[in-house]
C-alpha positions as CSV (number, residue, x, y, z in Angstrom):
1,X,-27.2,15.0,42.1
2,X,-29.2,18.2,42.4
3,X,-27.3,21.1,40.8
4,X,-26.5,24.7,42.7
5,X,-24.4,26.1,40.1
6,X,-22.4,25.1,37.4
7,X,-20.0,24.4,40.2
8,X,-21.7,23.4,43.2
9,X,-24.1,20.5,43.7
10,X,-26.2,18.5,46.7
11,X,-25.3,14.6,46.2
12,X,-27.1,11.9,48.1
13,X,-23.9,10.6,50.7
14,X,-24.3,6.9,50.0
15,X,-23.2,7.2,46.7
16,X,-19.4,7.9,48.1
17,X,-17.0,4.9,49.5
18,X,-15.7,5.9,53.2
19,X,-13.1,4.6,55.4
20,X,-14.5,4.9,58.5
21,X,-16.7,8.7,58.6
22,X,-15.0,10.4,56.0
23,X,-15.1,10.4,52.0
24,X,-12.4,7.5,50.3
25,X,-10.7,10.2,48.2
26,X,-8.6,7.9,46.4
27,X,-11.6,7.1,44.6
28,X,-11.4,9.8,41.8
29,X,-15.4,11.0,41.5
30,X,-16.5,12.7,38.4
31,X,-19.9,14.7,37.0
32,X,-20.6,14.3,33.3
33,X,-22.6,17.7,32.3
34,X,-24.4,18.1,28.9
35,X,-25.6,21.8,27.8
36,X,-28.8,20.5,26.1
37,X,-28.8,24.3,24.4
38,X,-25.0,22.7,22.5
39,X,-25.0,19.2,23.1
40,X,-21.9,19.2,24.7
41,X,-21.0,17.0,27.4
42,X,-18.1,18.2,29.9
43,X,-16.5,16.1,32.5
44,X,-15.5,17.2,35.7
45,X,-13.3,15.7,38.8
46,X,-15.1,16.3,42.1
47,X,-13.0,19.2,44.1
48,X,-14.8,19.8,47.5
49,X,-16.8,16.5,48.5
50,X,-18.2,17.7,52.5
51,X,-20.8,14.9,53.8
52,X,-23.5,16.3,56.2
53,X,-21.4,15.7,60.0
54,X,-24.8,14.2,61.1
55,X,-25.4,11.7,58.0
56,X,-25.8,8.5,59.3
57,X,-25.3,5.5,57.0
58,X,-27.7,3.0,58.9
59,X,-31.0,5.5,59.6
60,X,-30.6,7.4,56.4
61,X,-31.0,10.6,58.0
62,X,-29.3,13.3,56.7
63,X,-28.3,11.8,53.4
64,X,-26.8,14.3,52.0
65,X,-23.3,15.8,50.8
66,X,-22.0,19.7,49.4
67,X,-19.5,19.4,46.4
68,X,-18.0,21.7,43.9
69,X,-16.2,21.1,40.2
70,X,-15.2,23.1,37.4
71,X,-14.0,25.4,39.7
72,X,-11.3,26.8,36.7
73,X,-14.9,28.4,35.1
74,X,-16.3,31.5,36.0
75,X,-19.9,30.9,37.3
76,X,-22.4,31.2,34.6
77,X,-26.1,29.6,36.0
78,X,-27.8,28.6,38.9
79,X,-30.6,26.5,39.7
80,X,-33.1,27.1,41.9
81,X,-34.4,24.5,44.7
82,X,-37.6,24.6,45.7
83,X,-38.8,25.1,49.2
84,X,-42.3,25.0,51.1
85,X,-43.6,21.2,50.4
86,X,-47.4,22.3,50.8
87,X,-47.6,24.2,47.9
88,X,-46.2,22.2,45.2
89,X,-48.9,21.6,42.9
90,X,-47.3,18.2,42.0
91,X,-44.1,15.8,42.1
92,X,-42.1,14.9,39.1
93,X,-39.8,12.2,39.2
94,X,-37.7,11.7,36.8
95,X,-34.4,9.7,35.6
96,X,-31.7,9.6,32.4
97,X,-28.9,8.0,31.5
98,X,-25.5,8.3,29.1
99,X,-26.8,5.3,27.0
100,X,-23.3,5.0,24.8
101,X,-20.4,6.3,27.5
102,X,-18.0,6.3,24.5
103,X,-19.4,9.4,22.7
104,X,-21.2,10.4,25.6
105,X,-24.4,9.9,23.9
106,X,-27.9,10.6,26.5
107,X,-30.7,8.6,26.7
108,X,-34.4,9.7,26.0
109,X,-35.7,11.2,29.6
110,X,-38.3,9.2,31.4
111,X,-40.4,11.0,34.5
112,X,-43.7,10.3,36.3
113,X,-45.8,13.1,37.7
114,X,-47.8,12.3,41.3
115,X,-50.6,15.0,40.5
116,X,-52.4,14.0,43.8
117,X,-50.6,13.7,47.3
118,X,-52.6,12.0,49.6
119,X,-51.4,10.3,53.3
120,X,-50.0,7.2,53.0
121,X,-49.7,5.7,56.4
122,X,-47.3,2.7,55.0
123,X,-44.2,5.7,54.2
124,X,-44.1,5.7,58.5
125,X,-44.9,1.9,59.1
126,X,-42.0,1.3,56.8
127,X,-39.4,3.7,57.7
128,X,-38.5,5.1,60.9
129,X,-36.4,7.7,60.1
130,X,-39.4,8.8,57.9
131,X,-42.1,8.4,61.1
132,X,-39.3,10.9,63.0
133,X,-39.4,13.5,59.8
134,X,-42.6,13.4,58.1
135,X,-42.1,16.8,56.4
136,X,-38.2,16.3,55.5
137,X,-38.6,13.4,53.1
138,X,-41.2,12.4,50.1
139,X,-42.3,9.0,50.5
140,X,-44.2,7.6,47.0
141,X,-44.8,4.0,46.0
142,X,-43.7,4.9,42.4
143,X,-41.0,3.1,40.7
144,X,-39.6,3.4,37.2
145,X,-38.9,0.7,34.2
146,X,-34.7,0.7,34.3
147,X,-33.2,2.4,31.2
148,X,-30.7,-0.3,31.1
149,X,-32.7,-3.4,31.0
150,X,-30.2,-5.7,30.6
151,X,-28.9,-5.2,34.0
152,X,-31.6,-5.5,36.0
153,X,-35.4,-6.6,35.6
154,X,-36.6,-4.9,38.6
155,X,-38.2,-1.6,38.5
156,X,-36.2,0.6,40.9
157,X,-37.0,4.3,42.0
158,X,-36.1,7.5,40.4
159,X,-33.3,9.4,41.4
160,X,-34.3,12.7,41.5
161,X,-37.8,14.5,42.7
162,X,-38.7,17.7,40.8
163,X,-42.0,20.2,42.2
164,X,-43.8,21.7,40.1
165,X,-45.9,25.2,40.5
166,X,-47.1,26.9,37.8
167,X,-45.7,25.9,34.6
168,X,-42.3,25.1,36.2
169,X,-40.5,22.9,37.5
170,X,-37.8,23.2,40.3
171,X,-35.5,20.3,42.2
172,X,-36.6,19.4,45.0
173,X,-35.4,16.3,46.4
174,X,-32.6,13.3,46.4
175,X,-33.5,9.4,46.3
176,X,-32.4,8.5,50.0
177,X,-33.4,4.9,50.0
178,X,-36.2,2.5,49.6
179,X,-38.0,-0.1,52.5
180,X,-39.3,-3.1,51.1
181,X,-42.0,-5.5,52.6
182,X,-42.7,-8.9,52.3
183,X,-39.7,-9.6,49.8
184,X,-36.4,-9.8,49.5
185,X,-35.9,-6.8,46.7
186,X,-37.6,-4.6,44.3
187,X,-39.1,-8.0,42.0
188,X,-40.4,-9.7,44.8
189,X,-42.0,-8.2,47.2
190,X,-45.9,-7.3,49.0
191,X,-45.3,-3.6,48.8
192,X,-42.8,-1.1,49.3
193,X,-41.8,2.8,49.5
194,X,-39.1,4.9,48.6
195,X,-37.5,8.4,49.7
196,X,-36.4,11.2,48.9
197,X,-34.8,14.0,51.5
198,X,-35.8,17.1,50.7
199,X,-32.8,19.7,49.4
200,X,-34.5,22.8,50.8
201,X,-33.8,22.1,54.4
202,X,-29.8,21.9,53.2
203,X,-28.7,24.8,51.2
204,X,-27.9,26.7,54.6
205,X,-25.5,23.5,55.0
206,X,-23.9,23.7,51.7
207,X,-23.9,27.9,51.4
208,X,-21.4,26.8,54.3
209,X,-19.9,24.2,53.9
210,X,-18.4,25.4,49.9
211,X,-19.1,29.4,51.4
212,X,-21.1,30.6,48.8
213,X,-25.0,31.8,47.4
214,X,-27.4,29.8,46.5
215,X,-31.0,30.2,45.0
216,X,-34.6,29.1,45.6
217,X,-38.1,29.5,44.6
218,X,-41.3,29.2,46.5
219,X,-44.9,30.6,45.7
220,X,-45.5,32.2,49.0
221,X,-42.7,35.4,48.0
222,X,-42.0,36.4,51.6
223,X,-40.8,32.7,52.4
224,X,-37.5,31.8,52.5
225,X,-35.5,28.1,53.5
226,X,-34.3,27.3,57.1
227,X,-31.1,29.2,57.5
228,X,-29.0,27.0,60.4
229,X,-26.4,25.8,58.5
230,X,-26.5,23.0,61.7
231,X,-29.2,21.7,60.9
232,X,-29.8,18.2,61.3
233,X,-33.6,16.1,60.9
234,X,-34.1,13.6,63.9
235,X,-32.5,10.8,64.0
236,X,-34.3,7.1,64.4
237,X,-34.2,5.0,67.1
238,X,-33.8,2.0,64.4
239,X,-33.2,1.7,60.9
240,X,-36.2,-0.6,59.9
241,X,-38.8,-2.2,61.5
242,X,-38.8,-5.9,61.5
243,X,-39.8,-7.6,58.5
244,X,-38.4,-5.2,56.2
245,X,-35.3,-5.1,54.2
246,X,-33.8,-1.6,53.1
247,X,-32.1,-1.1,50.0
248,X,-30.1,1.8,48.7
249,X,-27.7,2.7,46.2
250,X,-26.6,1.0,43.0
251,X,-29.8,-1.0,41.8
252,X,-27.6,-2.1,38.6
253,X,-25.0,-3.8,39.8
254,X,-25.9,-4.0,43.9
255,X,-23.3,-5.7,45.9
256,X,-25.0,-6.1,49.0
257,X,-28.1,-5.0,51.1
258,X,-29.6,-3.1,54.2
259,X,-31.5,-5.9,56.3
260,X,-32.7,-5.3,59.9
261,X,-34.9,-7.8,60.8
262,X,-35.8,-10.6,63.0
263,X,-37.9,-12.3,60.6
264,X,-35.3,-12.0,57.8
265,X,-32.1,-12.6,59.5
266,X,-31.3,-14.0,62.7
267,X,-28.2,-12.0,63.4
268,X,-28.9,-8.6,62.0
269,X,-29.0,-5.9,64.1
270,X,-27.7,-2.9,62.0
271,X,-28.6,-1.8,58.3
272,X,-26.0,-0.5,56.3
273,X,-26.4,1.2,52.8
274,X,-25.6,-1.1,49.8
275,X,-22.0,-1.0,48.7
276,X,-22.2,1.5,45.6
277,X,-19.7,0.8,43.5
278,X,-19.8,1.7,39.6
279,X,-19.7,4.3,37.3
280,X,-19.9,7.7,37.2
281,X,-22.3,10.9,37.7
282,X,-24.0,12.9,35.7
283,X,-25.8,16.3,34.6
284,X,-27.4,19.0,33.1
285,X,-26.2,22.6,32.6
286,X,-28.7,25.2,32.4
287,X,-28.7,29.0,31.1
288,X,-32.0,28.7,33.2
289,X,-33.1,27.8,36.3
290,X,-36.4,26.7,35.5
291,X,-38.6,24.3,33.2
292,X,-41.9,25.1,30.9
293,X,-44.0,21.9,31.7
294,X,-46.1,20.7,29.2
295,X,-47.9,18.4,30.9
296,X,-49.7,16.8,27.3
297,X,-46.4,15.9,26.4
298,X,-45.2,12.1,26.3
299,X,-41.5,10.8,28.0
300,X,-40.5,10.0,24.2
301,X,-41.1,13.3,23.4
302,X,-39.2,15.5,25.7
303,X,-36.5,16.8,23.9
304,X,-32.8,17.2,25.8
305,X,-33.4,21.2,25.8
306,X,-36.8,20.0,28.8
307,X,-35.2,17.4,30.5
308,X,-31.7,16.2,31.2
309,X,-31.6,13.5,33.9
310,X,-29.0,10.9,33.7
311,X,-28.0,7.5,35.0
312,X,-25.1,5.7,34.4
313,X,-24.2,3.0,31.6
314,X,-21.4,0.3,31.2
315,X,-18.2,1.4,29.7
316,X,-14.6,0.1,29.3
317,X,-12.5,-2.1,31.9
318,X,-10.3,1.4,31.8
319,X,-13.5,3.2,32.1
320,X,-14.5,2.0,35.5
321,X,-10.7,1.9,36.6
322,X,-10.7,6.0,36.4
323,X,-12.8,5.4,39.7
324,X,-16.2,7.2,38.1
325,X,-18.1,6.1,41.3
326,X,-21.2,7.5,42.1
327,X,-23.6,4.9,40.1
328,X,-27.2,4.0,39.2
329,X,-29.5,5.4,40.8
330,X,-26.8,7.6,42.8
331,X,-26.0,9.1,39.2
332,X,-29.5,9.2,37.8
333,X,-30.0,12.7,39.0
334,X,-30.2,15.7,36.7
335,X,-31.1,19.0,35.8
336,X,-34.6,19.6,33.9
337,X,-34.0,22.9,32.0
């Protein structure tokens, strides 16, 4: 989850249930918020939950949705999304977790910075909806150790994508899903890449679709983000090449998987996104919009006030019955203030 406000937000589409194209909203979705300046943790029902109308479920493209909560506050923050790929002096990604959903207790933060962008030719061999929108995704092989390492022993990617210019750091992209070669998941496999659709391209979309402001930061001052609230990336002809197996959504607890291939299955033909079903999604609020980096500092170090990105963790029977959905990696997405 990338936050706008402290009511508005850009969350990656897969982590909702739908019957048929639109959003199961008997499934009650909830944001968990912590102010790292008070330690307090808020949670909030989803109100408005509008999926991209070109999202498509099998290509990835367009993974995105616009929601709003805590609309009973008076807006107090915003959060600036950063735009212009080509000059980010590096990518941060990052992940967190509520380690103890009883008194909503967070996890230490965890990130990786990729200091040095080079062309990686396997992000297009891999993925086609990538090879149709090179500049509309980040494609790295980086994968992080799973804050809850009792429930899976795979590494799996982080959920969020900060850039950084300057000293700061700004969001900048949602985990889409990940292609996997040679393997059958994230343990076992000859190599593998994972995406992230850039947030930029869709604040036009979600200034529409919940019809209000949002902000951004670039260092070129004159720029500014695409402003067709229409817009849509190009679709793929295909989900995955053959001899490939996509993967996306809850790497904790994944009920099923995104295979299109010939020389992994004989009968599929489409890939669909893994069934995402768990807990709950969480965040950050920010009297800021920005980060100081220091970039000498360790993951155990960074203290809650630098870096607040969360993931889910078990809770109660009751717990998961109050329908807290979006999960794992969908929820691992936070705000670094």
């Amino acid at each position: 989850m990338a936050f706008l406000t402290n009511q508005a937000a850009l969350v990656t589409a897969d982590c909702f249930d739908f019957n048929g194209k639109k959003v199961d909203r008997s499934t009650s979705y909830r944001v968990y918020t912590s102010r790292a300046f008070t330690g307090t943790t808020k949670g909030f029902d989803l109100s408005d939950i509008i999926v991209h109308p070109d999202y498509n479920p099998e290509t990835k493209a367009n993974n995105v949705a616009a929601v709003s909560y805590n609309l009973k506050e008076k807006p107090t923050w915003a959060m600036d999304t950063a735009i212009d790929p080509d000059t980010w002096e590096a990518r941060v990604y990052a992940q967190r977790h509520i380690k103890n959903m009883t008194g909503l207790i967070w996890d230490y933060p965890e990130y990786t910075t990729e200091d040095k962008i080079e062309q990686d030719n396997a992000c297009s061999d891999l993925s086609p909806i990538f090879s149709e929108n090179t500049d509309k995704f980040a494609c790295t092989s980086i994968l992080a150790t799973p804050l809850m390492k009792n429930s899976t022993a795979c590494k799996i990617p982080y959920p969020v994508l900060y850039a950084q210019m300057g000293d700061k750091l700004y969001q900048a992209g949602l985990y889409s899903h990940s292609v996997v070669k040679g393997g059958d998941d994230l343990c076992n496999n000859d190599e593998v890449r994972s995406y992230y659709t850039l947030i930029g391209n869709y604040l036009a979309f979600a200034e529409k679709a919940l019809n209000r402001k949002f902000t951004y930061h670039s260092n070129v001052n004159s720029s500014t983000p695409q402003s067709n609230p229409n817009y849509s990336m190009k679709n793929a002809p295909k989900s995955v090449v053959d001899g490939t197996l996509m993967l996306s959504g809850d790497f904790y607890n994944p009920k099923e998987v995104a295979v299109e291939s010939e020389a992994l299955s004989d009968d599929a033909s489409t890939a669909t996104s893994a069934d995402t079903k768990a807990e709950d999604s969480t965040n950050d609020e920010s009297d800021d919009a920005r980060v100081d980096l220091d970039t000498d500092t360790n993951a155990e170090e960074i203290s809650d006030d630098e870096l607040d990105n969360q993931s889910l963790t078990s809770g109660s029977n009751d717990f998961f019955m109050q329908a807290i959905i979006i999960a794992a990696v969908c929820v691992s997405i936070g705000v670094l203030i």
